[in-house]
N, C-alpha and C positions, 0 to 999 in steps of 0.2 A: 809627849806632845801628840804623834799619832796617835799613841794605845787610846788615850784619855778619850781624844776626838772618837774610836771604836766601839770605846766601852758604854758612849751615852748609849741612854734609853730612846730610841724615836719616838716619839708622840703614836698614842694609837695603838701600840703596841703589845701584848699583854703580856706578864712577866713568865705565864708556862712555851711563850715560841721565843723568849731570847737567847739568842746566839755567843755561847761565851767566847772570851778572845781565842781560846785553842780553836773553835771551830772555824772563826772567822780569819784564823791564819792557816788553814787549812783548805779553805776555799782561795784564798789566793799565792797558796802553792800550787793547789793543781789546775790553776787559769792557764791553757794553750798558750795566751798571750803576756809581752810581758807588763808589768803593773810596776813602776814607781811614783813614788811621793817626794813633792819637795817643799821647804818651807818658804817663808818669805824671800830668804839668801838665798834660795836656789840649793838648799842642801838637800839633801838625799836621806827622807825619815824612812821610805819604806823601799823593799826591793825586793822583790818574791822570786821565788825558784825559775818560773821562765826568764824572768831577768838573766838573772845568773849563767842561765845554758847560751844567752843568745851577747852577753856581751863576756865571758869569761873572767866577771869577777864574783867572788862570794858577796853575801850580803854585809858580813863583819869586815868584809876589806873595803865598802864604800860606805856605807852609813857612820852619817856626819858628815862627808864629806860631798865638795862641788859638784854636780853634775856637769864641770865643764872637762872630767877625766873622762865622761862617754861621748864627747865632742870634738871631731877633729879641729886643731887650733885654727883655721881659717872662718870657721863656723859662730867661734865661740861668740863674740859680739853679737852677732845676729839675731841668733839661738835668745841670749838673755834679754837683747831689746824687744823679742816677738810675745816673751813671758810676760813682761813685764806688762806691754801695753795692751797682752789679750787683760791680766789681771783689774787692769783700769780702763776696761770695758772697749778700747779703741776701737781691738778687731775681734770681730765677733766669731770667724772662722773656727773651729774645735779642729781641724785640720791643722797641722804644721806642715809647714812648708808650699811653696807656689806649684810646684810638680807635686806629681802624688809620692815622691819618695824622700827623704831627708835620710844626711851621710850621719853613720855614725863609728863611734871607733872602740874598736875593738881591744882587750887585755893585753894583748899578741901583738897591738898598734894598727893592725890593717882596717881600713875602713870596711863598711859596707853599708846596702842600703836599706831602713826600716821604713816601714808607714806608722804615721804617731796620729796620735789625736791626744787634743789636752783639754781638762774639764778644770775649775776651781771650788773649794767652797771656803767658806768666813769662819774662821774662828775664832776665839776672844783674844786670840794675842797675835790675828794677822789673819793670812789666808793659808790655802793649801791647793797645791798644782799636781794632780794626778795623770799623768801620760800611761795610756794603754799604748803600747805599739807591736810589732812582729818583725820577725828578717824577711828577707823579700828576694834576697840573694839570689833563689832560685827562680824566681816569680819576674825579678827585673831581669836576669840573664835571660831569659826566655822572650821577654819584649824585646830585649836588642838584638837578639838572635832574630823574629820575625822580622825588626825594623833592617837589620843587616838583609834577609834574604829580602826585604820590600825594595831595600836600593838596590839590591843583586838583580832583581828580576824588569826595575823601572832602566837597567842599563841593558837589557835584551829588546832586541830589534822587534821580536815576534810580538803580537799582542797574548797577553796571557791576563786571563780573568778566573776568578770562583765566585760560581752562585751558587746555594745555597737549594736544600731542597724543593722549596716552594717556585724555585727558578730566581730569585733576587737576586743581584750583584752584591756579595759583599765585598770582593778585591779587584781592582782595576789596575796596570800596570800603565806606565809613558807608552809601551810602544801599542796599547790598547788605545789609548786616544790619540796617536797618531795616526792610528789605522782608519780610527771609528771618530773621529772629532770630539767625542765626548768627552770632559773629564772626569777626573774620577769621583771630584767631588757632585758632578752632576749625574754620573753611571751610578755610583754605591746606590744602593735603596731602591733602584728601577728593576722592573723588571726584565730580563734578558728578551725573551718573545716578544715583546713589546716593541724596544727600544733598536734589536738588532734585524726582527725577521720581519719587520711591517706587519705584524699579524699573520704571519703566514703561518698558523696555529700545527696546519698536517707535515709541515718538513721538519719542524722541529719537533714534534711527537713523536715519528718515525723513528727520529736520533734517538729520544728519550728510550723509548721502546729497546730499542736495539741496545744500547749500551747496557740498560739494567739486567738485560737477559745476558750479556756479554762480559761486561764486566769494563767495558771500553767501547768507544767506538774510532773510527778514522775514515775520512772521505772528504770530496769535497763538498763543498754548500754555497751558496747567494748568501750574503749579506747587504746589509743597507745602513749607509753612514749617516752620519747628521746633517749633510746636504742634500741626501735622498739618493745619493751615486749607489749606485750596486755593486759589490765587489766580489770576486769570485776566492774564497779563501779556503785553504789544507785546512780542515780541522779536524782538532785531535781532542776529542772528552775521556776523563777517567770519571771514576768516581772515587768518592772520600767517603771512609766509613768513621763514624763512634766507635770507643774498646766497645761496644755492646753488640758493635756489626751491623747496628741501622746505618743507612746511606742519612750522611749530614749535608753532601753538596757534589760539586763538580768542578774539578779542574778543567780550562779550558784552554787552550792554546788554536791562536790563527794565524796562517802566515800568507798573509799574500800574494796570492797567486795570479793576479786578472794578466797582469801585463806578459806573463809567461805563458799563459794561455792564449794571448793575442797574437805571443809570437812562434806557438807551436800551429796556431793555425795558420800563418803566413808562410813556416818550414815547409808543411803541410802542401801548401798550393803550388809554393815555389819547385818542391820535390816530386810533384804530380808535373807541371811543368816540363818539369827535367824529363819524364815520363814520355809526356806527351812528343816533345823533340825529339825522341829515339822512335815513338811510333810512325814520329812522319816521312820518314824517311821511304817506311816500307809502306806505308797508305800512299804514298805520292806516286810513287811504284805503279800501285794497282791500278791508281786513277787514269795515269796515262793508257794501264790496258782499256780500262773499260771505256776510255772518250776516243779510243783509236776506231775501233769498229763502228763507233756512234757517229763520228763524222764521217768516215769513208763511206758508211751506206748511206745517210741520207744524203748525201752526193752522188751517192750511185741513182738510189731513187728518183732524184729529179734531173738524171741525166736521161739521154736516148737509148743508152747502155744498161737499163736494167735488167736484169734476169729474169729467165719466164719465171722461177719460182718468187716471187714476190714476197708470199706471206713468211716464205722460212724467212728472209732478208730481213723482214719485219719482227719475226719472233726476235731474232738476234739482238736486233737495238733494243726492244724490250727487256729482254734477259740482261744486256752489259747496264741499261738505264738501273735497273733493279739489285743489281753487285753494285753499282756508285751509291743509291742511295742508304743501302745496306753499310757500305764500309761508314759512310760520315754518321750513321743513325750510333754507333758501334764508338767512334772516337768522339760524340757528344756525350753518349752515355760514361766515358772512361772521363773524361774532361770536365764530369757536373760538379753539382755542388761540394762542398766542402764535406758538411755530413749531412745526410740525408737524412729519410724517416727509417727507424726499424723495425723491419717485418721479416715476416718467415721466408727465408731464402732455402729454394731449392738448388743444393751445391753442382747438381749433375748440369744443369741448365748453364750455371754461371762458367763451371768450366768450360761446355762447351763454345760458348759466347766468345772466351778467353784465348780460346787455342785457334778461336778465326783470327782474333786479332794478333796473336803471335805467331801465325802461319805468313800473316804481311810483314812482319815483322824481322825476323828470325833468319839467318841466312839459310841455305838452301842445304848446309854441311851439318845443322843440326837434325835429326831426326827429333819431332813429338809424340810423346804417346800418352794416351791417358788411360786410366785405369779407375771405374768408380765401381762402387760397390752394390748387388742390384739392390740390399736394403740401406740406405742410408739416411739419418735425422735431418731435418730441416734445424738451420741455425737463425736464432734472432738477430737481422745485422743490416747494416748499410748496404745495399749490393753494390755501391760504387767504391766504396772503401774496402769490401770484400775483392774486390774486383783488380784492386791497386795491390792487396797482400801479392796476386796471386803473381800479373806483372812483375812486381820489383824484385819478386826472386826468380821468376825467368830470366827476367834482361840481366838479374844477377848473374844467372846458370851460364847465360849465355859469353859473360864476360869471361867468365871463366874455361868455358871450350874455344879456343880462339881457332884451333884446329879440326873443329867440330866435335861432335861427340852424341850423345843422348840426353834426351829433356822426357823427364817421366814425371808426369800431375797424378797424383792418388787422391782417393775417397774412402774414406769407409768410418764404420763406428765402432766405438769400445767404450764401456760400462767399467767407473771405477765403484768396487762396493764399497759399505762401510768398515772402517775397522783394515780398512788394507792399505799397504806401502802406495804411496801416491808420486808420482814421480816429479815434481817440481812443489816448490814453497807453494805457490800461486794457484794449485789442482785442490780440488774440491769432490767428494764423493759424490757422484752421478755418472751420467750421458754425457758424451762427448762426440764431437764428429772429427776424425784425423786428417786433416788435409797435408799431404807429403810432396813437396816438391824437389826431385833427385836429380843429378845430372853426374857424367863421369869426366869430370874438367880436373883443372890440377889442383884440387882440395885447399886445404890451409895447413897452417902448422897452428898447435896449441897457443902460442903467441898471438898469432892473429886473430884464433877463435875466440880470446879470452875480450877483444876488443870489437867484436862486429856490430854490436846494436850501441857504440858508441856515438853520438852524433857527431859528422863533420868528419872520424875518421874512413881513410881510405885507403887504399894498395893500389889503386888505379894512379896514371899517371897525373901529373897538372892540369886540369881545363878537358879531363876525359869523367869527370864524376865529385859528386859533393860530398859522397859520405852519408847522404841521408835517405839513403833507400832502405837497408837495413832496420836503419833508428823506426822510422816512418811505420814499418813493417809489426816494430814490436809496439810500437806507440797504440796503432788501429788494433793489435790482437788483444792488448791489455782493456782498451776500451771496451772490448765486446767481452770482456769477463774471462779470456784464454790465457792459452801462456804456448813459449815457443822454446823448441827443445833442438839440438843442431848437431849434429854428425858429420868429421867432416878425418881426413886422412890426406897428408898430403903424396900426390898422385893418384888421389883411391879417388876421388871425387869428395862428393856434401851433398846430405839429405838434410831438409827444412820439415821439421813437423810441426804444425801448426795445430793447436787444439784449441777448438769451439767451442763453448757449452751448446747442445741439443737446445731445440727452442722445444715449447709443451705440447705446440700444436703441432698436426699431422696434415694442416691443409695450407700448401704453399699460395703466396699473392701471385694470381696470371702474370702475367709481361705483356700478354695479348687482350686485345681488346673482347668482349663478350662477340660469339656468331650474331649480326643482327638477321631478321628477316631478309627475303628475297627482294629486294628492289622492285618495284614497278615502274609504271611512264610519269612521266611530266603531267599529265592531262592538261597542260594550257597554261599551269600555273605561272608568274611570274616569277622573276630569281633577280634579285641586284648582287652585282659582281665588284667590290674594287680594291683595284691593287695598283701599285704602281709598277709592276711589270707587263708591257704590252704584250709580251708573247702569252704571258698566263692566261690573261685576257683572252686570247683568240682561241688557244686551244679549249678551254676549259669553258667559253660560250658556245663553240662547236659539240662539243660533247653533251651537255645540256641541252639545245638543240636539238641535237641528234636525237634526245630520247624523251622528245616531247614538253621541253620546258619551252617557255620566251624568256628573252634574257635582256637587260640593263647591261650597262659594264661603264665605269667611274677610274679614270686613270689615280683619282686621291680622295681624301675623306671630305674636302668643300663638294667636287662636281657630286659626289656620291651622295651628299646631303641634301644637295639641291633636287637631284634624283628621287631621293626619297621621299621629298617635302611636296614633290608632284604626285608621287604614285603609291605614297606608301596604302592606302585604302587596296592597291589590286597585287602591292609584292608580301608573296608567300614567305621568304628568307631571305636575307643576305650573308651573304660568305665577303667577309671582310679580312682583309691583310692586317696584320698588329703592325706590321713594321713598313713604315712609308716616311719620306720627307715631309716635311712642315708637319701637317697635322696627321699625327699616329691614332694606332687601329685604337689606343685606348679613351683617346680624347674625341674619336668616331664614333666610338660606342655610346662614350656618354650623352652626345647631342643627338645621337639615334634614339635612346629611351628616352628624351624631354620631347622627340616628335610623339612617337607613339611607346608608351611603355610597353607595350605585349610585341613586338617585334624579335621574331627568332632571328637570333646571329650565330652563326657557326665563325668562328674566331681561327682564320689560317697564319703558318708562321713558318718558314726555315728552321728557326733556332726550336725546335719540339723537345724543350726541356720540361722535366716535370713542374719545375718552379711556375717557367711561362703561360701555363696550359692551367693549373692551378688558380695563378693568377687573374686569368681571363676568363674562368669561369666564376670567379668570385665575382668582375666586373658585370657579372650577368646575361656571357654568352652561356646558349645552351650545349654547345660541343665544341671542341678543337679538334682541327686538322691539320697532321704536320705535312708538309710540304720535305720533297716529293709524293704526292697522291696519285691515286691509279683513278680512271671512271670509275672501276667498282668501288672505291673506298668514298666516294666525294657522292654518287649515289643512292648507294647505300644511309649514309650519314643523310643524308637530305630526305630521305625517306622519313627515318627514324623521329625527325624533328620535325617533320610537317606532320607525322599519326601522333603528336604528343599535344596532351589536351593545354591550349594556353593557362 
């Protein structure tokens, strides 16, 4: 019945290319795939050798026989109503089955799964049902192995995605759209740049960059959700290669980080805080030195009991006014921002700085010493955050000499080359700058060393320390790209070495303002004054005065407006207070430029923080003066801003 069906002649054909039956059952011996025939009944005319390997029967054990012995019996029904009704046209599918795979059973009994497809054609005594199919055994174990790790990886908290080399999404995971809002059916096919970095083209380039030369990358990054929130997340890219070793994509993993960031910054302030409470102790100290002489002389001064030598009297209040406003200039700087901007720190400058404020500090049984080296690299860094390193292990040193001892601050540089033993995971071939802080207090034991940049832990009593001075310490050294290395013997004392990376430049940022020119007179000019301190007021019109100005003066920013709205044609400057009741020096400013936009303002303030001074010049004053000001510094500056072309 099959042979005969073989053996016609097809139309068209010519009799030197036909195919004799030996050939053409030699072509469906060695088909990859396996090839049966069945008749009307569903029997089994043909069964070629891949048959045979893929269900374990020979051809003489089933031909004739049902095709329902390659069908596990739950199937069977199904199996011959899907024949039957492809045969009479129903369903047109050449596919079998609704999934891509259909069960089939095995010599041995076991099932497993093949992909079929079924064709028919007519012959004079009915039709005939030809199924190609293949095992898949290994092809579907591998689908359910991905779909297994697809649920393995959709029950991980982390977002984890792969794109593909063009940067597309091809896997999104649950905790990827919980992170990211997107699902997955709405992530797959976008492009990652696009969808996660708002176009932020050069941050994720950088990534790119660096991984493929890398082979990995890790750090943190911004990202941006489907609400437009920014999130700050750990990411971690690999790459995936082809057996060929071309890069096919990127694994990616994020885990986020914003809220632990929000509250290492809060650690942060709260532990600078802590800081601050220990410095005040010994700044309150000194303040009382310095307001002891300040009042007992100007009391002298305007008594009948002054001394002939007047002006020494005089130096002195000077000199004590100039240590008060030096110590507060000193615990604003240690008190500023969170983190600052990074610029080249010169280390020699900052410790000195340091050991003024730990000389107020410190009890009197500690001896300081410092030691810097006369060549040493400028480090790229915060100098307030540098400034906190250096603190939290004195006041550490300090906790630990309770009977006094020695406080030793070092400096100096060393050079790791390439190719050489490096002495921490975290160290890097280059410049380095060593910052050593030593004390001979009563050390640790192993136990305790093993735990000191733990947050929260402490050896200190209850309600004498948090634990996060330490942490604080390695937190700010990691950020500037260092690492911290700790020596410590108990009774011997502990050395803290801190290493910097060198910054590239050789030329550190002043702290001082540029020399301006020599000041000249007032020649007549007009000056508006307002503040809402009346003492500022009188001395500070006296002084200008004195040296050739005429002077206004506005106890707030209405009288001072009203002041100016009369006379701004003949005032030269105004020196304005930022900080006043009702109306402040910023909302003074503003109604200053709608009288006259070209009106020079020098912007004065107490609080002479970088931010505020920053800030007020961006409002469109032309200078800041922090307060306490000398005549020469107040001057000088007024000089500066009246020879400046509007």
């Amino acid at each position: 019945m099959g042979d005969k069906n073989l053996d016609a002649n097809p139309a068209g054909v010519s009799d030197d290319v036909q195919l004799s039956d030996k050939h053409i059952r030699t072509i469906l011996d060695t088909a990859m795939d396996g090839i049966i025939s069945l008749n009307n009944d569903q029997n089994i005319i043909l069964f070629n050798r891949a048959a045979e390997i893929i269900f374990g029967w020979s051809a003489v054990q089933v031909l004739g026989k049902c095709i329902d012995i390659l069908i596990p019996q739950r199937f069977v029904g199904h199996h011959r109503e899907y024949v039957d009704q492809f045969g009479q046209g129903v369903i047109q599918s050449r596919r079998m089955g609704v999934q891509r795979t259909v069960m089939a059973l095995h010599a041995d009994g076991h099932e497993f799964p093949v992909e079929a497809s079924i064709s028919q054609i007519s012959v004079e005594n009915g039709r005939i049902y030809t199924v190609i199919m293949r095992d898949v055994t290994e092809a579907a174990g591998r689908r359910q192995q991905i779909e297994e790790q697809s649920q393995m990886l959709d029950q991980v908290s982390d977002a984890v995605s792969v794109v593909d080399a063009t940067g597309t999404i091809t896997f999104w995971n649950q905790g990827a759209q919980n992170l990211f809002g997107w699902s997955a059916a709405e992530a797959v096919g976008k492009k990652a740049g696009e969808l996660l970095f708002s176009g932020d083209a050069e941050a994720l380039s950088a990534v790119l960059d660096e991984t493929k030369h890398q082979g990995s990358w890790s750090g943190e990054l911004t990202k941006t959700t489907r609400t437009g929130v920014s999130v700050t997340v750990d990411h971690r890219r690999t790459i995936l290669k082809s057996d060929e070793g071309q890069i096919k994509g990127y694994l990616c993993i994020d885990i986020d980080i914003t809220n632990r960031k929000k509250q290492d910054r809060l650690s942060l302030r709260s532990q600078r805080l802590e800081s601050i409470g220990t410095l005040a102790g010994g700044v309150a100290h000194d303040l009382n030195n310095v307001l002891t002489p300040i009042l007992m002389g100007a009391k002298l001064l305007a008594s009948n009991r002054a001394p002939a030598n007047r002006q020494g009297l005089l130096d002195t209040l000077v000199a004590s006014a100039q240590r008060g406003a030096g110590l507060i200039q000193q615990l604003l700087a240690f008190a500023g921002g969170i983190q600052g901007e990074r610029q080249p720190i010169a280390i020699r400058q900052l410790i000195n700085e340091t050991r003024g404020l730990l000389e107020h500090t410190l009890p009197k049984s500690i001896r300081i010493e410092t030691r810097v080296a006369e060549i040493c690299p400028l480090v790229s860094g915060d100098a307030t955050e540098l400034t906190q390193i250096l603190m939290n292990l004195c006041i550490n040193a300090r906790d630990a000499m309770s009977d006094g001892g020695s406080l030793v601050i070092q400096a100096e540089a060393i050079q790791f080359p390439e190719n050489s033993v490096l002495p921490h995971p975290e160290a890097h071939p280059g410049a380095y700058l060593i910052l050593r802080v030593s004390d001979t207090g009563c050390g640790m034991t192993p136990e305790v060393l093993d735990r000191i940049f733990d947050p929260f832990f402490t050896t200190k009593e209850i309600g004498k320390g948090t634990g996060l001075g330490l942490a604080t310490v390695q937190g700010i050294v990691k950020s500037h790209g260092g690492f911290v290395l700790v020596y410590s013997e108990p009774d011997a004392g502990s050395t803290f070495s801190v290493y910097l990376p060198a910054a590239m430049t050789t030329e550190a940022r002043s702290t001082s303002a540029a020399h301006a020119e020599a000041f000249g007179t007032g020649d007549d000019r007009l000056i508006l004054l307002i503040d809402d301190e009346s003492m500022i007021l009188q001395m500070t019109k006296a002084v200008l005065e004195g040296n050739g100005y005429r002077v206004l003066t506005a106890p707030d920013g209405s009288v001072g407006l009203s002041l100016f709205t009369d006379h701004h044609a003949e005032i030269s400057a105004v020196l304005l207070d930022m900080m006043m009741p009702g109306m402040d020096g910023f909302e003074t400013l503003s109604k200053l430029f709608r009288i006259d936009p070209a009106v020079k303002v020098i912007a004065c303030s107490g609080l002479g923080t970088s931010q505020r001074e920053a800030k007020a010049v961006a409002a469109g004053a032309k200078r800041f003066l922090a307060k306490p000001y000398s005549d020469e510094q107040l001057l000088e500056l007024l000089t500066q801003v009246m020879s400046e072309q509007t």
